[in-house]
N, C-alpha and C positions, 0 to 999 in steps of 0.2 A: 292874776288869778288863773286855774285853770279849768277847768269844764264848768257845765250849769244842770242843776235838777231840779228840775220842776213837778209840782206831785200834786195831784187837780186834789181841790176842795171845795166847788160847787155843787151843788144840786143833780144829780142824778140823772141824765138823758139829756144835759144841755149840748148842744151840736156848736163846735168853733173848728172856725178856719185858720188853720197852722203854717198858711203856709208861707209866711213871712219871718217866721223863724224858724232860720237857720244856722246851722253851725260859722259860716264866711260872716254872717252879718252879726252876733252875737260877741262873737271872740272881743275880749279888748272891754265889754259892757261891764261895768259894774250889776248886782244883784237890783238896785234900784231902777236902773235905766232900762233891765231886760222887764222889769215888774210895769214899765210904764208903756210896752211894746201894746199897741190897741190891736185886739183880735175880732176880726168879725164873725156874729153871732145871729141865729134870728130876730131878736131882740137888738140891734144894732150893735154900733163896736162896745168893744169893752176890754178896758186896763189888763192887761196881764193877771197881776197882781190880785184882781179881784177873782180869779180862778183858779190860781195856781199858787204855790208855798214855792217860794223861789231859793235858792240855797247853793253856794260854791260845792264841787265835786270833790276840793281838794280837803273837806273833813268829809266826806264819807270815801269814795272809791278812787280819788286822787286821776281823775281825769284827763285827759289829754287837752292842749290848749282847743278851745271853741269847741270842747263836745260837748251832746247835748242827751241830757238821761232826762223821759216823759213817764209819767209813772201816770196813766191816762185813768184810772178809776171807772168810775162808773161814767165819766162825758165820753161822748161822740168825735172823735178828733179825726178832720177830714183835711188833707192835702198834708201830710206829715211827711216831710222830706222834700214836695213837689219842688221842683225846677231845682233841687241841690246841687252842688258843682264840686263839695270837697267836705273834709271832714266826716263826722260818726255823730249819726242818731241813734239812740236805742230807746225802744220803745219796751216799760214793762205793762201789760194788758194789751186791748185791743185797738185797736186805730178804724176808723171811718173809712169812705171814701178817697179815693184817687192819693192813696199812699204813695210817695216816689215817682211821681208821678214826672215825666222828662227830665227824670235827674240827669245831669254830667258827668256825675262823680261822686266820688264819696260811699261811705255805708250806710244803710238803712238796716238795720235788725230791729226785727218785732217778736216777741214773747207773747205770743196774743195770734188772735185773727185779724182779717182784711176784710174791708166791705171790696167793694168792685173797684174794677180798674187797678187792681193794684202792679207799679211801675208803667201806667197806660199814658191815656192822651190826655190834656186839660180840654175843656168845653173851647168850640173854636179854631184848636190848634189842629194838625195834618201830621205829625210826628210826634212819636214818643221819646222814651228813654235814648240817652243817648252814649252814658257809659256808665259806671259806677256797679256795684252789687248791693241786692235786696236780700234779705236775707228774710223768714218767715217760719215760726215752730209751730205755728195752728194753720189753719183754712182760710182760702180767698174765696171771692166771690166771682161774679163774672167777667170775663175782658181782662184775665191778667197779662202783661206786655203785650196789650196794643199795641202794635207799629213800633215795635219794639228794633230801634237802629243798631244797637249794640249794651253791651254791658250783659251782667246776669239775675238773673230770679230762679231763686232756692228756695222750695215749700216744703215742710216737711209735712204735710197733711192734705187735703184733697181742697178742686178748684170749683167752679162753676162750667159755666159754658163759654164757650170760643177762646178758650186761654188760647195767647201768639196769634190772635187772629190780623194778619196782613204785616206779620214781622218781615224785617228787611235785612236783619241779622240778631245776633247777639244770641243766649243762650237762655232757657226756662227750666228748669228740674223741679218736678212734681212726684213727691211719690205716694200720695193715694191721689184716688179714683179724681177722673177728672168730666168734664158734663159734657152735653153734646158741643158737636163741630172742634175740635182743637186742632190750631193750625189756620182754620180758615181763612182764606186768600193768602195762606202765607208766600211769601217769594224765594227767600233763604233765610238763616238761622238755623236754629239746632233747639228740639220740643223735644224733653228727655222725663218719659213717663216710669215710672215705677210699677204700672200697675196697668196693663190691659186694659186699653179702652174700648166701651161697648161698641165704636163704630166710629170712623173717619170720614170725614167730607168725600165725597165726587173730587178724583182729582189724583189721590195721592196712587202710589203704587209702590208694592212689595219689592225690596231689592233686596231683598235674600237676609239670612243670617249668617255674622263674623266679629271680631274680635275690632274692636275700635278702638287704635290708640287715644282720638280725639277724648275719650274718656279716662283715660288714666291721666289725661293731662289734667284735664279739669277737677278729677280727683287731687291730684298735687295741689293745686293752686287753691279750694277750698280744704286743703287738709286740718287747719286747724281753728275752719269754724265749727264744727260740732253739731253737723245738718246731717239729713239723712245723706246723701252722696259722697260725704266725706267719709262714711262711716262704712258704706256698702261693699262687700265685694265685688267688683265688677267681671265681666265675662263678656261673652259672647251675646251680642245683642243682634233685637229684629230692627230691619231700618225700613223705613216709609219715604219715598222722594215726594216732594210736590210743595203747593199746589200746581197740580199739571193746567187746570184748570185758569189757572191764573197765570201761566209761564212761568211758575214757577220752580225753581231746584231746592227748595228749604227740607228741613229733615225731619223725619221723626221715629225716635229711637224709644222701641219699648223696653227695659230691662227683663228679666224671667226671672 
């Protein structure tokens, strides 16, 4: 077989935990076996099957082996993608909490919005993401790429507060407006705003305006996901060093 779609038919506002399917653990399942995958719920676990319409990829969009297409409706879907290592999620609606959450690898694209944390930390853990790209055509919430080691997050709509807060690398693109603190604690990485923020943490400091190749790179290599950066002209950007505050050299680059 090859990809899987799943397309919610329960009840309106039910909250399930996704994050045990994933594209590496799926592959290879028949539609029966992924229908019997128990999801936890606040109501305790519950069969797949009894929330989702389960269906091969290969009669609708001919999917690639182990993807996996969430057609999320009106439920709450929280850890979508969490700890992924390979392969493509795509989500059409919105997604929960702690989206991509330490992924490895792999894509995540969402058609929809993000509750918090999205590509952040799971409850417990000390690092986040660690490679892979997120991909996002609506709004996140707060804490996008916590602790963010590596890999990328691409919003094309605006964030909450402390997006990149205490990232150790890897890359964020945000092009609307984003909440207080972004960046905070950050160490290195690269926080690419679109849109003027009303004010930065204690710490960071203006290092002028110039032409940044580091962006036409990243332009290249997203060129043909169809996000706002792929799409943008780029130019001459303001850069921010810091957090100084924190020993930090991480960046942040505002577009004009």
């Amino acid at each position: 077989m090859s990809g899987v779609a799943l397309s919610f038919r329960g009840e309106a506002g039910v909250r399930a935990d996704l994050s045990d399917l994933l594209p590496e653990r799926i592959a290879g399942l028949g539609p029966e076996e992924i229908a019997r995958i128990p999801l936890a719920t606040a109501g305790g676990p519950v069969p797949l099957g009894e929330l989702f319409n389960v269906k091969t990829l290969a009669t609708e969009t001919g999917g690639a082996e182990g993807s996996l297409l969430i057609r999320s409706g009106g439920a709450v879907l929280d850890r979508v993608g969490a700890r992924m290592g390979k392969g493509l999620i795509e989500v059409e609606g919105d997604v929960g909490d702690l989206a991509g959450a330490q992924m490895s690898g792999g894509t995540l694209r969402i058609r929809g919005n993000a509750g918090n944390r999205l590509g952040g930390v799971l409850p417990g853990e000390t690092k986040g993401m660690r490679n892979g790209l997120i991909l996002l055509s609506g709004d996140a919430g707060d804490r996008v790429g916590e602790r963010l080691r590596r890999g990328t997050i691409v919003i094309d709509g605006s964030v909450g507060a402390d997006c990149g807060a205490f990232m150790t690398a890897g890359t964020v693109a945000v092009a609307g407006g984003c909440g207080p603190r972004p960046g905070f604690g950050m160490r290195r990485g690269s926080l690419i705003l679109g849109t003027e923020p009303a004010s930065l943490p204690v710490g960071f400091v203006d290092a002028g305006i110039r032409d940044w190749v580091f962006l036409r790179l990243l332009q290249s290599y997203l060129a043909e996901t169809g996000g706002w950066l792929a799409a943008r002209t780029l130019g001459r950007s303001r850069r921010y060093i810091g957090n100084l505050a924190e020993h930090g050299l991480g960046e942040i680059l505002v577009l004009p």
